[in-house]
C-alpha positions as CSV (number, residue, x, y, z in Angstrom):
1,X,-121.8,-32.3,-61.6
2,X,-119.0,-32.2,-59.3
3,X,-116.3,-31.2,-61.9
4,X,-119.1,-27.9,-63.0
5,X,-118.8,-26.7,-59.5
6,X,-114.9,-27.2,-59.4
7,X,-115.2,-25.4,-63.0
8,X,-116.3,-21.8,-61.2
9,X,-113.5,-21.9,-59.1
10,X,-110.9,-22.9,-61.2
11,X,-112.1,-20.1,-63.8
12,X,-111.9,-17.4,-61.2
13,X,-108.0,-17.1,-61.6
14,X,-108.0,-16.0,-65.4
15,X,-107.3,-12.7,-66.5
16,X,-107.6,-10.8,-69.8
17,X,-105.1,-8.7,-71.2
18,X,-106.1,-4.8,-71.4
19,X,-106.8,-4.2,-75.1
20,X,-105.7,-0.7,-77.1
21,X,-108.5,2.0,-77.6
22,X,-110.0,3.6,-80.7
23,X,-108.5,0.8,-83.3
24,X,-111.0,2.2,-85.5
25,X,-110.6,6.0,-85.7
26,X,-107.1,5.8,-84.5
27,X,-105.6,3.5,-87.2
28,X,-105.7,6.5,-90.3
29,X,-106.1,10.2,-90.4
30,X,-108.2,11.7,-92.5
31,X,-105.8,11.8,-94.9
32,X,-105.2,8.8,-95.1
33,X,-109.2,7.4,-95.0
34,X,-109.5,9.8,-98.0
35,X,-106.9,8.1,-99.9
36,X,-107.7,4.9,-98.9
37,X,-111.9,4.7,-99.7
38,X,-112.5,3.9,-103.7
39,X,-114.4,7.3,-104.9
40,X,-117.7,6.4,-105.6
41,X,-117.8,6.5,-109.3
42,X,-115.1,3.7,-109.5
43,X,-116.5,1.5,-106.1
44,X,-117.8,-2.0,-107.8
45,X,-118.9,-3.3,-104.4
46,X,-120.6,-6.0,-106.0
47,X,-121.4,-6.4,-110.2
48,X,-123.6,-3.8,-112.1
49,X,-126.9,-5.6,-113.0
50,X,-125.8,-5.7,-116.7
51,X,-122.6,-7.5,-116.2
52,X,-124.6,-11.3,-116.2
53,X,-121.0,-12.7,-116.8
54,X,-120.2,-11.7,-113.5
55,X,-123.9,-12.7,-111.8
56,X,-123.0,-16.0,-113.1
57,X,-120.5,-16.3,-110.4
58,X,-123.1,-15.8,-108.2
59,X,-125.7,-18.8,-106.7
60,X,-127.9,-19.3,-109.3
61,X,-129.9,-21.3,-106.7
62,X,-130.3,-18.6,-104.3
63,X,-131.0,-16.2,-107.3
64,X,-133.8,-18.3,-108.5
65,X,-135.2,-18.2,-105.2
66,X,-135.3,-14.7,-104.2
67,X,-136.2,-14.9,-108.2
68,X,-139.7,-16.6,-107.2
69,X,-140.7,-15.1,-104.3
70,X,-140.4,-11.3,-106.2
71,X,-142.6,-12.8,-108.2
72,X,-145.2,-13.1,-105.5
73,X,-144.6,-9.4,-105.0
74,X,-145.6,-8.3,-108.7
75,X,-149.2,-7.3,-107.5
76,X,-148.6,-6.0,-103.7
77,X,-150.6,-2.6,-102.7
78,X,-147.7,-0.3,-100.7
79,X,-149.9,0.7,-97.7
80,X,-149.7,4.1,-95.9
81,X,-149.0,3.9,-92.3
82,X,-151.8,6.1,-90.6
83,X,-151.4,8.4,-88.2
84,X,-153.5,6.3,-85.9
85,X,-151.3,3.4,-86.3
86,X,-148.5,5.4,-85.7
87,X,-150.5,6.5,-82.5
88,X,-151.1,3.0,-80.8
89,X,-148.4,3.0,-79.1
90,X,-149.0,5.8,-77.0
91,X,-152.0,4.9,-76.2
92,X,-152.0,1.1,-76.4
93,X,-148.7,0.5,-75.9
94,X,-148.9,-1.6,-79.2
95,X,-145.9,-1.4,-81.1
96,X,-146.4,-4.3,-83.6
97,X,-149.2,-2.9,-86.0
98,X,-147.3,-0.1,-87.1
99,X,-144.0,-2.3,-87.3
100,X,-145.6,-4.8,-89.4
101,X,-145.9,-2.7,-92.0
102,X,-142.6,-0.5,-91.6
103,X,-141.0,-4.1,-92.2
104,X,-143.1,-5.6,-94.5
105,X,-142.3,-2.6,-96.9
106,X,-139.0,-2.8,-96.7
107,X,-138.1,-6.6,-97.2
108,X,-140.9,-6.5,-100.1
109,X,-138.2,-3.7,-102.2
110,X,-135.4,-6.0,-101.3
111,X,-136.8,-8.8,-102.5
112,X,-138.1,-6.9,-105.7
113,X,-134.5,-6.0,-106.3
114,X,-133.0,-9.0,-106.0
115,X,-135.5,-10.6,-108.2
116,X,-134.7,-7.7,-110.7
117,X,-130.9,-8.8,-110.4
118,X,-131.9,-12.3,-111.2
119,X,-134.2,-11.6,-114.3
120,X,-132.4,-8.2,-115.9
121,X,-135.9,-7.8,-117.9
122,X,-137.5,-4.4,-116.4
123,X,-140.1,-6.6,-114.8
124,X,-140.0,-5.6,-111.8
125,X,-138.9,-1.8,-112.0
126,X,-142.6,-0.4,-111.7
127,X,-143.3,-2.2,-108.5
128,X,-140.0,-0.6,-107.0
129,X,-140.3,2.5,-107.7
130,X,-143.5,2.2,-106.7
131,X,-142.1,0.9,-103.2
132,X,-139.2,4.2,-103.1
133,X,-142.0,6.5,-104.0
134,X,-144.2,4.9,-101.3
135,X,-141.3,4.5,-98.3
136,X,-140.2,7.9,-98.8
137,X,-143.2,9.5,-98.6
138,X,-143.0,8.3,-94.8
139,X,-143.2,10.3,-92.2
140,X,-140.6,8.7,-90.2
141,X,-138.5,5.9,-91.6
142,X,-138.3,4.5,-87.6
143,X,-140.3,3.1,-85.7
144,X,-142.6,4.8,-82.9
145,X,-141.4,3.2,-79.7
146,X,-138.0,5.3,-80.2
147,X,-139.2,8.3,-80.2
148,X,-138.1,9.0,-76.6
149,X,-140.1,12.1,-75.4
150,X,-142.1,13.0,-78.9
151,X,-145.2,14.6,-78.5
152,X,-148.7,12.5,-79.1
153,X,-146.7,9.6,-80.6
154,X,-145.8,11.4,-83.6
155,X,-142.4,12.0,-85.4
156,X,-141.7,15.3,-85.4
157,X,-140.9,15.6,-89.3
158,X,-138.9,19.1,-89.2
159,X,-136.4,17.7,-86.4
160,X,-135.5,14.0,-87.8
161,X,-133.7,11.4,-85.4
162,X,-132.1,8.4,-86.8
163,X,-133.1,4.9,-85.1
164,X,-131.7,1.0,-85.9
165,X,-134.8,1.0,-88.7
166,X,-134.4,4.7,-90.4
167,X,-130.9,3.6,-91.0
168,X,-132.1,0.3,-92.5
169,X,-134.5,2.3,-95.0
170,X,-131.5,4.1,-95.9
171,X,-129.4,1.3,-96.7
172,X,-132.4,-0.3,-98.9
173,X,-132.7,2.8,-101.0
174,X,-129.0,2.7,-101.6
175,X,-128.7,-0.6,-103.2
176,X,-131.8,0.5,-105.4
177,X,-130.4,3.5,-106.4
178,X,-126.6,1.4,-106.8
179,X,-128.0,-1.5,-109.0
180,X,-131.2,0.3,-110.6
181,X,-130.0,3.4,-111.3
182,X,-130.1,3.9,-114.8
183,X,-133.4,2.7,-115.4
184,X,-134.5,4.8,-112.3
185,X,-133.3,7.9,-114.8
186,X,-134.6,6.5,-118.2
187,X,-138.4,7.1,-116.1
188,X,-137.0,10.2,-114.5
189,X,-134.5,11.5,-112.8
190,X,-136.5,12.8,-109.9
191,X,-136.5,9.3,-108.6
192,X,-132.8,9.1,-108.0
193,X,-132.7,12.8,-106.3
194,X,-135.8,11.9,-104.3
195,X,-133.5,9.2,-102.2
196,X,-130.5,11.4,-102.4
197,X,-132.8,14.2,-101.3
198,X,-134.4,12.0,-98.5
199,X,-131.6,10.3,-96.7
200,X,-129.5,13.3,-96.6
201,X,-132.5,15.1,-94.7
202,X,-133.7,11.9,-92.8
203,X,-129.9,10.7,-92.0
204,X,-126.9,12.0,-93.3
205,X,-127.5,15.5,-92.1
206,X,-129.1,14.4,-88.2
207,X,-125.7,12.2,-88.2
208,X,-123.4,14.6,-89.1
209,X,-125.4,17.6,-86.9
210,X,-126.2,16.1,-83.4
211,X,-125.6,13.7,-81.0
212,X,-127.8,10.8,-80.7
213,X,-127.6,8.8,-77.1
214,X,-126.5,5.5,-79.2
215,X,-123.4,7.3,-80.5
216,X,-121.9,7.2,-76.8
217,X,-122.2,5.9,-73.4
218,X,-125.5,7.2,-71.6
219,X,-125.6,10.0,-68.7
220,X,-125.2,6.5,-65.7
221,X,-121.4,5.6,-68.1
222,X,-123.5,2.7,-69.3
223,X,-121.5,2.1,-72.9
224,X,-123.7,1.7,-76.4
225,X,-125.1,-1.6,-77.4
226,X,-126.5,-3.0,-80.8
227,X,-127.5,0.5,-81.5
228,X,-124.2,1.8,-82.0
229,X,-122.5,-0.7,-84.8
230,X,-126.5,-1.8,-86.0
231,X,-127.0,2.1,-87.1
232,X,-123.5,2.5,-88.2
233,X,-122.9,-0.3,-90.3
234,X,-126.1,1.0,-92.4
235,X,-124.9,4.4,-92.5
236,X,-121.4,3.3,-94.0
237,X,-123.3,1.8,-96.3
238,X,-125.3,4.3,-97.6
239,X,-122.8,6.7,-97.3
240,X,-120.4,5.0,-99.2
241,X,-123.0,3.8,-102.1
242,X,-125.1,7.7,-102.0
243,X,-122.8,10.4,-100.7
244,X,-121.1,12.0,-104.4
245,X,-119.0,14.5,-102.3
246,X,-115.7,13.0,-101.7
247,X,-115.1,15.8,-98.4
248,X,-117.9,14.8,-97.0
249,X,-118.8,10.8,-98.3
250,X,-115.0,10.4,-96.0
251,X,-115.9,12.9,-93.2
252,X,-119.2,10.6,-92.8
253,X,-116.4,7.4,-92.3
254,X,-114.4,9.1,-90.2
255,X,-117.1,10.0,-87.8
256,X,-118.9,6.4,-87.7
257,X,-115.2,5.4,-86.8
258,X,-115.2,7.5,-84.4
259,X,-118.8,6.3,-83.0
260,X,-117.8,2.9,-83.6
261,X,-115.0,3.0,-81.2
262,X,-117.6,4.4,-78.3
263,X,-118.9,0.9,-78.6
264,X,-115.9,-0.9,-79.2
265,X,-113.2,0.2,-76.9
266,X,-115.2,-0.3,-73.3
267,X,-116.6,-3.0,-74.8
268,X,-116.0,-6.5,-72.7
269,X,-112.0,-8.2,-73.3
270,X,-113.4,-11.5,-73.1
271,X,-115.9,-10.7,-75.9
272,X,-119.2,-11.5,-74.1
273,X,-122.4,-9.9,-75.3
274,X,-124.5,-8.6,-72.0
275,X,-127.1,-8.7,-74.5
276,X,-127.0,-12.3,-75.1
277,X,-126.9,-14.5,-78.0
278,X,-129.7,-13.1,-79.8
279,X,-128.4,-9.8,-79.8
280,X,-125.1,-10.4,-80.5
281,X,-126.0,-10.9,-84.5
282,X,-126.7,-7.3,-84.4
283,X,-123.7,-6.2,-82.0
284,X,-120.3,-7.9,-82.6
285,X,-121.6,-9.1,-85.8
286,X,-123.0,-5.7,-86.9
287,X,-119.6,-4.4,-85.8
288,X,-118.3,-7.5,-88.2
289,X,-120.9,-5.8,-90.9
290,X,-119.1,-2.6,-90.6
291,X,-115.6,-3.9,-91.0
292,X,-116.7,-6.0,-93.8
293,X,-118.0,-3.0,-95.4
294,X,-114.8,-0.8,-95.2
295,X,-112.6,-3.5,-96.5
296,X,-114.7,-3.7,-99.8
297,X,-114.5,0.1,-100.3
298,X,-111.0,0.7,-99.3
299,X,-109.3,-2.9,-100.7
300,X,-109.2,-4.5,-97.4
301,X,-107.5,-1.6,-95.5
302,X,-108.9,-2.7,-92.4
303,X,-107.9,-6.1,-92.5
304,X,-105.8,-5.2,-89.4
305,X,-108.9,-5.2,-87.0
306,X,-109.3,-8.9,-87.4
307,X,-106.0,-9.1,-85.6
308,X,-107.4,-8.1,-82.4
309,X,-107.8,-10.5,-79.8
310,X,-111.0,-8.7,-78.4
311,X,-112.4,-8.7,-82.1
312,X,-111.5,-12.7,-82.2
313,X,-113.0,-12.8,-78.3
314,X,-117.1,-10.8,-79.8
315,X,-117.5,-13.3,-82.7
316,X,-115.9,-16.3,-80.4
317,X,-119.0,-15.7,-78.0
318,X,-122.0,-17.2,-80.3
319,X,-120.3,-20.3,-79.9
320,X,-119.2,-20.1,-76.5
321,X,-122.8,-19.1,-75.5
322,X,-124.2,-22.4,-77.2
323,X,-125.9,-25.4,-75.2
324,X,-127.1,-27.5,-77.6
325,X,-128.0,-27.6,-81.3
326,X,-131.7,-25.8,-80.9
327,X,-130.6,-23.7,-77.4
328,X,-128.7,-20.9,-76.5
329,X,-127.8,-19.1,-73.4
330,X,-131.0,-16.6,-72.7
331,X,-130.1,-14.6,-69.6
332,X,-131.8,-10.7,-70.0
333,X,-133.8,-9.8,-73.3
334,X,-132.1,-12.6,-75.2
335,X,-134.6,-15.6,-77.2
336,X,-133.3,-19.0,-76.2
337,X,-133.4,-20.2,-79.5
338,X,-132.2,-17.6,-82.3
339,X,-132.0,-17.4,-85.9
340,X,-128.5,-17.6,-86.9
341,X,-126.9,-15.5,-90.1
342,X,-125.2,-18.8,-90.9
343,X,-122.9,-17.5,-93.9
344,X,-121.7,-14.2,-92.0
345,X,-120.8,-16.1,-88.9
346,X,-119.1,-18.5,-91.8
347,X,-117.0,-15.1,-92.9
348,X,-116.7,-13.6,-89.8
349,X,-114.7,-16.9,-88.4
350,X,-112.8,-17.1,-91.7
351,X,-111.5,-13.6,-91.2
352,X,-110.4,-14.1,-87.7
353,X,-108.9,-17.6,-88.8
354,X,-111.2,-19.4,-86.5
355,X,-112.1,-22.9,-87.6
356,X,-114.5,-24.1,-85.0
357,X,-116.4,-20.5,-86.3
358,X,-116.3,-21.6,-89.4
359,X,-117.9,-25.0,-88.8
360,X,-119.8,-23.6,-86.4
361,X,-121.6,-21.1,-89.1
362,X,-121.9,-24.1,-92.0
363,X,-123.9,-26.5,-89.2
364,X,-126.6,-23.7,-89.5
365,X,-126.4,-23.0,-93.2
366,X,-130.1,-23.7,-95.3
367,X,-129.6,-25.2,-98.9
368,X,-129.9,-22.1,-101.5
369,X,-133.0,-22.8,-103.3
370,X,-134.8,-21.6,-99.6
371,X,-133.2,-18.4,-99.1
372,X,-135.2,-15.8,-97.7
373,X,-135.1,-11.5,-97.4
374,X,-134.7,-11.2,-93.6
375,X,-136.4,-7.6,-92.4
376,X,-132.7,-6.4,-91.2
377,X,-129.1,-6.3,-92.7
378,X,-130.0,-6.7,-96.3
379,X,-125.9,-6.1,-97.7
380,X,-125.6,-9.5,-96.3
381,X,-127.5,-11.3,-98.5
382,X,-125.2,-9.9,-100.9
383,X,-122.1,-11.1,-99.7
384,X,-123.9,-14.5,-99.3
385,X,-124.7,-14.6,-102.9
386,X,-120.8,-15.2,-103.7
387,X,-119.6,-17.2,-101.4
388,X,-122.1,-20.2,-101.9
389,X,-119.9,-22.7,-103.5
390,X,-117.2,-22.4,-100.7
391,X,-120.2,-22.5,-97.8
392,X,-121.9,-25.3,-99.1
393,X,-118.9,-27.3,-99.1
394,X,-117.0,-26.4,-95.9
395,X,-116.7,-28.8,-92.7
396,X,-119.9,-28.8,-90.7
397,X,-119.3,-29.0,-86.8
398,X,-120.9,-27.8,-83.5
399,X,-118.0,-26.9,-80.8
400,X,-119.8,-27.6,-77.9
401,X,-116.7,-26.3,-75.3
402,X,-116.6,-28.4,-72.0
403,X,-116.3,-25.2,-70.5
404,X,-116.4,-21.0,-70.8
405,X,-115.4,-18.3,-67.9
406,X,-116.0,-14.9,-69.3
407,X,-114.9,-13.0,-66.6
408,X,-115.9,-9.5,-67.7
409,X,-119.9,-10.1,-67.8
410,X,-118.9,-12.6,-65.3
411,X,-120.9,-15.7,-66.5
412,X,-119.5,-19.3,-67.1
413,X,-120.7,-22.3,-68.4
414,X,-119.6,-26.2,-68.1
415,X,-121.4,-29.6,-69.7
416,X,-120.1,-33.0,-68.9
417,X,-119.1,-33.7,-72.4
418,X,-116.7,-31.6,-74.8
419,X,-118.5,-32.0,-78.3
420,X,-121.8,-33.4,-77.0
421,X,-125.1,-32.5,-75.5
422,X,-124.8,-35.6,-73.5
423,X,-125.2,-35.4,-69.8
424,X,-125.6,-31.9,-67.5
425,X,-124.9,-28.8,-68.7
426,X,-124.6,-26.1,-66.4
427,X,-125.0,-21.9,-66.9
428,X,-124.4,-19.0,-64.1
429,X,-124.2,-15.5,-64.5
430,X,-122.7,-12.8,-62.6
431,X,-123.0,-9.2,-63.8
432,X,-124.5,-5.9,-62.8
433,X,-128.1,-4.4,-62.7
434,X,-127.4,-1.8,-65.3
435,X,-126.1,-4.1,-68.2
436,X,-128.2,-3.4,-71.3
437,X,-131.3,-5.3,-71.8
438,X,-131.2,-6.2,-67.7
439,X,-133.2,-8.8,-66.3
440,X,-132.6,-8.4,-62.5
441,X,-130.8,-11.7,-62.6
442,X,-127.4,-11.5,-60.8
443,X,-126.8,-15.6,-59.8
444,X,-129.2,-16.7,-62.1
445,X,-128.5,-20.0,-63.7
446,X,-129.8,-22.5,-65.7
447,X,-129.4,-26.3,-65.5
448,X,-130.2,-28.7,-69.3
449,X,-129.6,-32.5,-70.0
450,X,-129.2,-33.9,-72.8
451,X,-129.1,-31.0,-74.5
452,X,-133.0,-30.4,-73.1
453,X,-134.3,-27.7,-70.7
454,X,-134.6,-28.7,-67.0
455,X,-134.5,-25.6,-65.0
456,X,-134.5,-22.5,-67.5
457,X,-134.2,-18.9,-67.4
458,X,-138.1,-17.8,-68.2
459,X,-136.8,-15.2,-70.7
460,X,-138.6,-12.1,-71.9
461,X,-142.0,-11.8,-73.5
462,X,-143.9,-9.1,-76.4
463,X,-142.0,-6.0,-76.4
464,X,-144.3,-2.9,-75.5
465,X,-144.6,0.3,-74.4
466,X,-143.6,-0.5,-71.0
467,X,-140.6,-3.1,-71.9
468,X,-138.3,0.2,-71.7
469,X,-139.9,2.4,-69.6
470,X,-139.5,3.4,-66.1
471,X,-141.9,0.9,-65.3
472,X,-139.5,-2.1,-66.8
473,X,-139.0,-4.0,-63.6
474,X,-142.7,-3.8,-62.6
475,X,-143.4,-6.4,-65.5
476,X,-143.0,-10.2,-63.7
477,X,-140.5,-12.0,-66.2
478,X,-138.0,-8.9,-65.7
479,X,-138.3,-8.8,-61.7
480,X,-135.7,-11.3,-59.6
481,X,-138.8,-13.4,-58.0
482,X,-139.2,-14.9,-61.1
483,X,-135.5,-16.2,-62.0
484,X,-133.4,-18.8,-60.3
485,X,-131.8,-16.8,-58.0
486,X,-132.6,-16.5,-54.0
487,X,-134.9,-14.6,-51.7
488,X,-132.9,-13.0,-49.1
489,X,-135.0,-11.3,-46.1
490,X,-138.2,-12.0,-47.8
């Protein structure tokens, strides 16, 4: 234990290099993005659902398993979402019943259409475009607890705003519309100009219009978090798979480039997520999403991103943030044990040339035959459908670093044992009171052995209506009497 302490001091003497600003939106004019971005009527992001020779390149395992659980789907009732339901959280604070079903929807028509790519019979067309009819006859495509100052708890339908989950609808339709398409139109074509209609109303338009606060730093400088790149990497995606007008399908890029930069530029040299480990799947690796994105629609003109050593730094941290195979650092908001996108934290590491990513991403990896629609980030079970063969067989390995100082969120860790859970490991965090997510929590720090909890950070519980209120440090797990850290003065 000796050594850990020595650890905090020795780390106090490194520095990061300033990194550039606005890589993103400063890289190509719009001149240049034009000519760059495939028009849509020649982008092949991934094969047209007739072209089987090419499906057969994909995982026929995982195929066969999204195969049998749309199967399951063949029957489900698409629920309205009542008003009241809408309404609990205003008056319960309740924000789960009307999620529920938000999500439940949506993962149901992306496992309908995958199951549709598998079979290529027609089976399954009814049931989605029973589920587009159904989603887009929403009110709101968000969920209720973002609606920051509506009236009653209702979305005010003739004044749309575009949250993480209105964004994710979006990005669902488009893949139905990309893959389904002409069967949409051999029913009728009012299907098709029902999405187009929809998302241009419910998110193209609000995007291109007004300002949202996740598009830049709030009124305290406090820069974006997940927000920023979650939102945007599902409105590059739509926009690139739904927008038909060249002018504007590239003037949509080049303002989510510009967004994007809000959150990347002040965003921390050493990489670290203030958001923690569990958050960090939708922040430097939604960022990843978006990147990923652009390089299959412009034939990999932003290849040049992956260069930068703060980009390397935000997909470094998942692994730096790791204490043991089942635990993760959970200072703020963050869950202590969280799910981990295995194969995009497998491409993400491959991009930046990172091995220990790389192996890192394969230890987590589930055999094909169990995969699984997650409620968020649907493109990525896309990209994870061709890259099987090569994930299943790359080195498995757990970094385990003896030791991380990331002095920007000012937090450091230290075990015993490089590459083992064996012995003490140690966890101390730094920081401010207005980081995203904020626990009051400055000297926190957590102690395991063995790879096993022995003094831990409580973490958060249920979100609710007063999770992100004004009222967010009156509930107990967020207030500093219940975290590691002293009592000064009483």
């Amino acid at each position: 234990m000796r050594y850990l302490i020595l650890s905090i001091y020795a780390f106090s003497y490194f520095v990061l290099p300033a990194q550039p600003a606005n890589i993103l939106s400063g890289h190509y004019n719009l001149s240049e993005l034009d000519s760059l971005l495939i028009p849509s009527d020649h982008w092949v992001p991934f094969p047209p659902v007739n072209d089987r020779k090419a499906w057969g390149k994909a995982n026929a395992a995982m195929l066969d398993a999204y195969h049998k659980q749309a199967e399951k789907y063949l029957n489900y009732s698409w629920p309205s979402i009542p008003a009241t339901v809408s309404l609990a959280y205003v008056r319960t604070g309740d924000r789960d019943a009307y999620q529920a079903l938000s999500f439940t929807k949506r993962r149901v028509l992306g496992t309908l259409l995958l199951g549709e790519i598998a079979e290529n019979k027609g089976r399954f067309i009814d049931q989605i475009v029973d589920g587009v009819w159904s989603i887009c006859e929403e009110s709101f495509w968000g969920v209720h607890a973002h609606l920051h100052g509506s009236v009653k708890g209702l979305a005010d339908t003739g004044d749309p705003i575009v949250d993480l989950f209105a964004a994710e609808t979006a990005t669902y339709l488009a893949w139905v519309d990309y893959f389904l398409g002409d069967q949409l139109d051999s029913i009728t074509p009012l299907i098709r100009q029902r999405i187009q209609r929809e998302t241009q109303e419910r998110i193209f338009t609000p995007l291109m219009s007004k300002y949202h606060g996740w598009m830049g730093p709030n009124s305290n400088g406090r820069a974006p978090n997940n927000w920023n790149p979650w939102i945007c990497s599902n409105w590059i995606n739509a926009a690139l798979l739904l927008e038909k007008d060249p002018e504007k399908r590239t003037a949509m890029i080049e303002k989510a480039l510009q967004v994007l930069d809000e959150f990347l530029s002040p965003y921390p040299a050493d990489g670290g997520c203030d958001e923690g480990p569990s958050y960090w799947s939708a922040a430097a690796a939604s960022l990843y999403d978006n990147i990923s994105l652009l390089n299959l629609a412009s034939n990999d003109a932003f290849n040049y991103v992956f260069e930068d050593e703060k980009v390397k730094n935000m997909g470094q941290f998942i692994y730096r943030a790791q204490i043991s195979e089942n635990y993760f650092l959970n200072f703020a908001d963050a869950d202590p044990q969280p799910k981990m996108s295995a194969s995009m934290i497998y491409r993400y590491g491959k991009d930046i040339e990172d091995d220990a990513m790389m192996q890192f991403g394969a230890y987590y990896r589930n055999e094909p035959h169990e995969a699984e629609v997650a409620n968020f980030h649907f493109f990525r079970n896309l990209f994870e459908l061709f890259i099987q063969d090569e994930f299943q067989n790359a080195a498995q390995k757990l970094p385990l670093l003896r030791d991380v100082w990331l002095p920007d969120i000012q937090v450091m860790t230290a075990r015993d044992q490089e590459g083992s859970t064996d012995g003490f490991y140690l966890a101390a965090k730094g920081g401010h009171n207005d980081e995203s997510h904020n626990h009051n929590d400055i000297g926190n720090f957590v102690v395991y052995y063995d790879g096993q909890p022995l003094i831990i950070d409580v973490g958060r519980g249920t979100y609710t209506r007063k999770t992100f209120s004004s009222d967010r440090y009156d509930i107990w797990y967020n207030c500093s009497d219940y975290h590691n850290t002293p009592t000064i003065g009483g």
